[in-house]
C-alpha positions as CSV (number, residue, x, y, z in Angstrom):
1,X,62.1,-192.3,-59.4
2,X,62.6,-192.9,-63.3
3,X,59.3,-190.5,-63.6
4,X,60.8,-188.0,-61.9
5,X,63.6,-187.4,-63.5
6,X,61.9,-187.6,-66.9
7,X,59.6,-184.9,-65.7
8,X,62.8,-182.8,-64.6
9,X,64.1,-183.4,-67.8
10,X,60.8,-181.7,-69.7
11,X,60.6,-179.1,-67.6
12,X,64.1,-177.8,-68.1
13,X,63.2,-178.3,-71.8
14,X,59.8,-176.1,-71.6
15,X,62.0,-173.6,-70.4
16,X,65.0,-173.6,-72.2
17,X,62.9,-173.3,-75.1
18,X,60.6,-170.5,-73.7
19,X,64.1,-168.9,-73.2
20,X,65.1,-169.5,-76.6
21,X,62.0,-167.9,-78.0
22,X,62.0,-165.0,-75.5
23,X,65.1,-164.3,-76.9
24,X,64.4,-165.0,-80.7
25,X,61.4,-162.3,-80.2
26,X,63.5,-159.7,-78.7
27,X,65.7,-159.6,-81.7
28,X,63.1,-159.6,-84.1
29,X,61.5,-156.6,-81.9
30,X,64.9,-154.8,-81.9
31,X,65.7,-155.3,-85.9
32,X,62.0,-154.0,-86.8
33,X,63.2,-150.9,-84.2
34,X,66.0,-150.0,-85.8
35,X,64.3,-150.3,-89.5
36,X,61.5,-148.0,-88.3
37,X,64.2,-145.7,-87.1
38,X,66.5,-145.8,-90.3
39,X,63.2,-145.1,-92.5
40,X,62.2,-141.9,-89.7
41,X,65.6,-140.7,-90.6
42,X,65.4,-140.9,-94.4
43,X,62.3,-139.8,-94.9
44,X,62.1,-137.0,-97.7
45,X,61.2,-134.4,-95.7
46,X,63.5,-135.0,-93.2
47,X,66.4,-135.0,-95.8
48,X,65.7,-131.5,-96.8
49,X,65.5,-130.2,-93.5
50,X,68.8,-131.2,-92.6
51,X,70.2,-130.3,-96.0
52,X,68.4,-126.5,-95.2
53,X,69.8,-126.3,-92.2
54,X,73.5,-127.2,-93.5
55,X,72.9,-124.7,-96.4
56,X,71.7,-122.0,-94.1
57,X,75.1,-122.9,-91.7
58,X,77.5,-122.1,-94.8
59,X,75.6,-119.1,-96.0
60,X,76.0,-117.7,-92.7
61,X,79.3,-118.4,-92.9
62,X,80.2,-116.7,-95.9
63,X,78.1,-113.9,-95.1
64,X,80.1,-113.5,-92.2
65,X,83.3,-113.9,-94.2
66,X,82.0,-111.7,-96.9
67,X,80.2,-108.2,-97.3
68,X,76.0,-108.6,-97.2
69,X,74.7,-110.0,-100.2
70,X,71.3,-108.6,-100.8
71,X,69.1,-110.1,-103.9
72,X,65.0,-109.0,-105.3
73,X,63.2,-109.7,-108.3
74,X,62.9,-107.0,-110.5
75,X,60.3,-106.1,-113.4
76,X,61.3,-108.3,-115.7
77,X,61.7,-111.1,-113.4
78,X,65.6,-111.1,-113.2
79,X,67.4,-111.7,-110.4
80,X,69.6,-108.6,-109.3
81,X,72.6,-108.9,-107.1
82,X,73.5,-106.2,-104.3
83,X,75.5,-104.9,-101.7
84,X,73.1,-102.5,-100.1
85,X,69.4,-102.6,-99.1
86,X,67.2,-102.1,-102.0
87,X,66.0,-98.3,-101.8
88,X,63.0,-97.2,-103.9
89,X,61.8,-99.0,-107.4
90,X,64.5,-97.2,-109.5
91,X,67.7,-99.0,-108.7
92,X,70.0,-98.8,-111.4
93,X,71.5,-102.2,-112.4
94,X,74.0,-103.2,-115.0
95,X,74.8,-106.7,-117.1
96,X,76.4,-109.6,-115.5
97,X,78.7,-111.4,-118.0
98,X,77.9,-115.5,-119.0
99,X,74.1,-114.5,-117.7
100,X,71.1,-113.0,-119.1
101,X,68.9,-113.2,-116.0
102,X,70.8,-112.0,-113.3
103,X,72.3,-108.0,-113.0
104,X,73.9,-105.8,-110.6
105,X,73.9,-102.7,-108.7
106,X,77.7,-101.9,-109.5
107,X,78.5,-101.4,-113.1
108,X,81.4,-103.1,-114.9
109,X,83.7,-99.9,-115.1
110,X,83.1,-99.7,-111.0
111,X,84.6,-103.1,-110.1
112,X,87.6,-102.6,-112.9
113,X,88.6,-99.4,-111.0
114,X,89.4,-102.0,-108.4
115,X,91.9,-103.6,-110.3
116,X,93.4,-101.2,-112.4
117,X,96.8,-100.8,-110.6
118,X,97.5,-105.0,-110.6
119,X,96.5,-105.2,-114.5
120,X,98.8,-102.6,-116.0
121,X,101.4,-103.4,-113.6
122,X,101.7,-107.3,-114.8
123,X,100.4,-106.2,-118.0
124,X,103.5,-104.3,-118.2
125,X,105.9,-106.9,-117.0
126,X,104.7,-109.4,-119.4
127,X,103.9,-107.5,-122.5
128,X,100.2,-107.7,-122.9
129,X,98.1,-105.0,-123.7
130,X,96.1,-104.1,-120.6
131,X,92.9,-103.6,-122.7
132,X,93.4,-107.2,-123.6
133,X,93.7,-108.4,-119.7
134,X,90.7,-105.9,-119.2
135,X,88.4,-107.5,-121.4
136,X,89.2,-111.1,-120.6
137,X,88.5,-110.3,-117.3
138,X,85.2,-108.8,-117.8
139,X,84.4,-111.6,-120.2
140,X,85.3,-113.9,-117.9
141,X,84.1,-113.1,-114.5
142,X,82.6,-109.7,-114.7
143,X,85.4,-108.8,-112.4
144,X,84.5,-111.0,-109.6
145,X,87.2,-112.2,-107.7
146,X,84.9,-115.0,-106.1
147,X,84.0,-116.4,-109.2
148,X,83.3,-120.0,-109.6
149,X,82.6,-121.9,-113.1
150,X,80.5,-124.9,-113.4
151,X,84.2,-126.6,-114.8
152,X,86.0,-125.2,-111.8
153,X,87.3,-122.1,-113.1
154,X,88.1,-119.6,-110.2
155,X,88.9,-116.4,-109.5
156,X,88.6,-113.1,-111.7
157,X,90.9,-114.6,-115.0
158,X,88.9,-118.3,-114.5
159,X,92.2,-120.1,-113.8
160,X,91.5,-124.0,-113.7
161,X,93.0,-125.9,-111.1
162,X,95.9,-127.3,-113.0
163,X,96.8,-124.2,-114.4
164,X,96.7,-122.5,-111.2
165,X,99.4,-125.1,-109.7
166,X,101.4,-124.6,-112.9
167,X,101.6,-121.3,-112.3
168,X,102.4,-121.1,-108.9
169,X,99.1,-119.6,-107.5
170,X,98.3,-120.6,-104.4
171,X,95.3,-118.6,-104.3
172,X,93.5,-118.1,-107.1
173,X,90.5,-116.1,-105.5
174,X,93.2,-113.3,-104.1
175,X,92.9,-110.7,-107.1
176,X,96.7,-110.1,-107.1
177,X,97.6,-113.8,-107.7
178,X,95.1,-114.4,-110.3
179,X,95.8,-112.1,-112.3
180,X,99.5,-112.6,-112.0
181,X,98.8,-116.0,-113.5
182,X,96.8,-115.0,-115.8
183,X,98.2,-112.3,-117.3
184,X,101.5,-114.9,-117.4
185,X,99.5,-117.7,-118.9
186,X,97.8,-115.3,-121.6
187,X,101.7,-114.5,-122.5
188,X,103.0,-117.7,-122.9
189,X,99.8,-118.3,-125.4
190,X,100.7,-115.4,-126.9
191,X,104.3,-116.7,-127.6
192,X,102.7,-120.3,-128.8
193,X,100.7,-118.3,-130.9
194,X,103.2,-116.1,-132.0
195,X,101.4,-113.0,-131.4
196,X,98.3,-113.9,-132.5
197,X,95.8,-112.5,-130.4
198,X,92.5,-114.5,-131.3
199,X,94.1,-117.7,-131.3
200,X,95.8,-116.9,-127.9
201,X,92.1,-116.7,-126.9
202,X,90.7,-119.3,-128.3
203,X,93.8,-120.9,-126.7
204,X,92.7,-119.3,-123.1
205,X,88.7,-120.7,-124.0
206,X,89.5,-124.1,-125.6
207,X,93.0,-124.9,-124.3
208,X,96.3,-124.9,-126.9
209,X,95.8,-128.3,-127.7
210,X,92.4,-127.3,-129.6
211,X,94.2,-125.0,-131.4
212,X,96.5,-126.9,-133.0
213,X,94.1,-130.3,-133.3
214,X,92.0,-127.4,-135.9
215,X,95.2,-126.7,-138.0
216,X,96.3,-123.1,-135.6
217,X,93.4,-121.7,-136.2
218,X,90.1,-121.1,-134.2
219,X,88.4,-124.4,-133.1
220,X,85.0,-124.6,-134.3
221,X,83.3,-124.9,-130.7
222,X,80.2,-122.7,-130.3
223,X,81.5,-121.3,-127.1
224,X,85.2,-120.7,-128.0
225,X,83.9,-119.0,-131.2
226,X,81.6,-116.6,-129.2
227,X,84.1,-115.7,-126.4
228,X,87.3,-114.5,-128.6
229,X,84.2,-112.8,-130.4
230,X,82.9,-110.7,-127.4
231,X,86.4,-110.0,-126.2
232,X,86.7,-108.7,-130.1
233,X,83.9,-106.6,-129.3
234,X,85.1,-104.6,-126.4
235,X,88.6,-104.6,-127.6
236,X,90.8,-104.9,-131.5
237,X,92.5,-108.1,-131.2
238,X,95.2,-108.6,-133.5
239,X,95.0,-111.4,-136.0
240,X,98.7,-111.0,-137.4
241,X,102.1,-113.0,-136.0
242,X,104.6,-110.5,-134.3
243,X,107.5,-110.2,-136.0
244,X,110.7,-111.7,-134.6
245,X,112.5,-108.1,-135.0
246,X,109.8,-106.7,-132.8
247,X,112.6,-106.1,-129.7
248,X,110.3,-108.2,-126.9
249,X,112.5,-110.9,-125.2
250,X,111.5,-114.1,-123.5
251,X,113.9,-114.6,-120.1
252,X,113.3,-117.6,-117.9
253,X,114.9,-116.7,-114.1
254,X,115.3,-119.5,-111.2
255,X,113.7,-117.9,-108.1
256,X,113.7,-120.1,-104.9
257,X,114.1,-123.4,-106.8
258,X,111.4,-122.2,-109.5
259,X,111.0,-120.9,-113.1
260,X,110.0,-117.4,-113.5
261,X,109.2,-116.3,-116.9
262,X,109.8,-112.5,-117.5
263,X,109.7,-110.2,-120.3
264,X,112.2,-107.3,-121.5
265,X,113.2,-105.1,-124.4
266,X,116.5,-105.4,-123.4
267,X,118.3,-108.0,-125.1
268,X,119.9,-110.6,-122.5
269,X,123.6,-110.5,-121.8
270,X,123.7,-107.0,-122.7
């Protein structure tokens, strides 16, 4: 009798411990599953195909949002940039600013036609010289109103983020808004700067507080220097403070619980 029931006893040992090992095995068989799965997935080439296929989603997208972009080599090996089919070898194609390997089927002067009627008209309200809003904003986005810097400058006057809140734009990409706030930003630089054109861009470049770190005067920064110089170069920048006689007065509105800045020849209370 005491035989038996040690020989009961092993056997429901053997197989507890069979089931013990069964089990250990299927775990070990389902970890090395899912690592062989997890390394399938993250394999190289299988990285770039799904990061093709999530490129080629949002350029559909904004080609849907957006006119057809069309884009060829040409002889020299640039890249040019068009909104129509290329037609024949002799395409006519024109500069693109902050670039000197891309160009474009529609010339400078074409896009500016666009935006003629919203520079002068905020020029006018904030007394800037058009020719000065002209130039910044062929300097700096070749009048693109989808233009994006490596910084995060947007929009066809390269508003950064925090300038864009500051100046109540909500969307810097929409041509009248942009220019709005920059035309407005470019005038109070021009106040800090009292009347100063180049500093007022080295302002816009740099920021006004590398201005006045280099002693009101030009910072010494390779870019800053060569972008009041090309906006020099396509229009006479003053260099001269305006005179406080000059008749040009500085009025600050409230308007729906915000500051509006605004700009007369009329003298206030009059």
């Amino acid at each position: 009798m005491a035989e038996r029931v040690r020989a009961a006893a092993r056997l429901r040992t053997h197989f507890a411990r069979g089931t013990s090992c069964g089990r250990t095995r299927a775990r070990y068989q389902q970890r090395a599953w899912i690592r062989q799965r997890c390394i399938s997935v993250l394999r190289p080439d299988r990285i770039l195909l799904h990061l093709a296929v999530a490129l080629a989603f949002v350029v559909g997208a904004v080609a849907v949002a957006h006119e057809q972009i069309y884009t060829w080599r040409d002889a020299n090996g640039n890249l040019v940039l068009s909104n129509r089919p290329r037609k024949g070898a002799d395409v006519r194609t024109f500069d693109v600013p902050k670039t000197s390997t891309v160009r474009d089927t529609r010339s400078i002067s074409a896009r500016a036609d666009t935006y003629e009627d919203l520079i002068v008209g905020h020029a006018t309200v904030n007394h800037v010289r058009p020719e000065l809003v002209r130039a910044v904003i062929q300097v700096e986005s070749g009048f693109n109103p989808h233009a994006v810097s490596p910084k995060g400058a947007m929009g066809l006057m390269q508003l950064m983020p925090a300038t864009a809140r500051r100046l109540d734009v909500r969307n810097p990409f929409d041509p009248e808004e942009n220019i709005r706030g920059g035309v407005a930003y470019l005038r109070q630089l021009l106040d800090r700067c009292e009347g100063n054109e180049e500093l007022a861009l080295a302002a816009y470049n740099a920021g006004p507080q590398a201005v006045d770190r280099y002693g009101h005067t030009v910072p010494p920064y390779q870019e800053t220097r060569s972008y009041v110089s090309k906006i020099s170069g396509l229009v006479d920048t003053t260099t001269t403070r305006v005179s406080t006689t000059s008749g040009i007065y500085r009025v600050v509105e409230m308007v729906d619980g915000r500051e509006v800045v605004r700009y007369t020849n009329k003298r206030p209370g009059t």
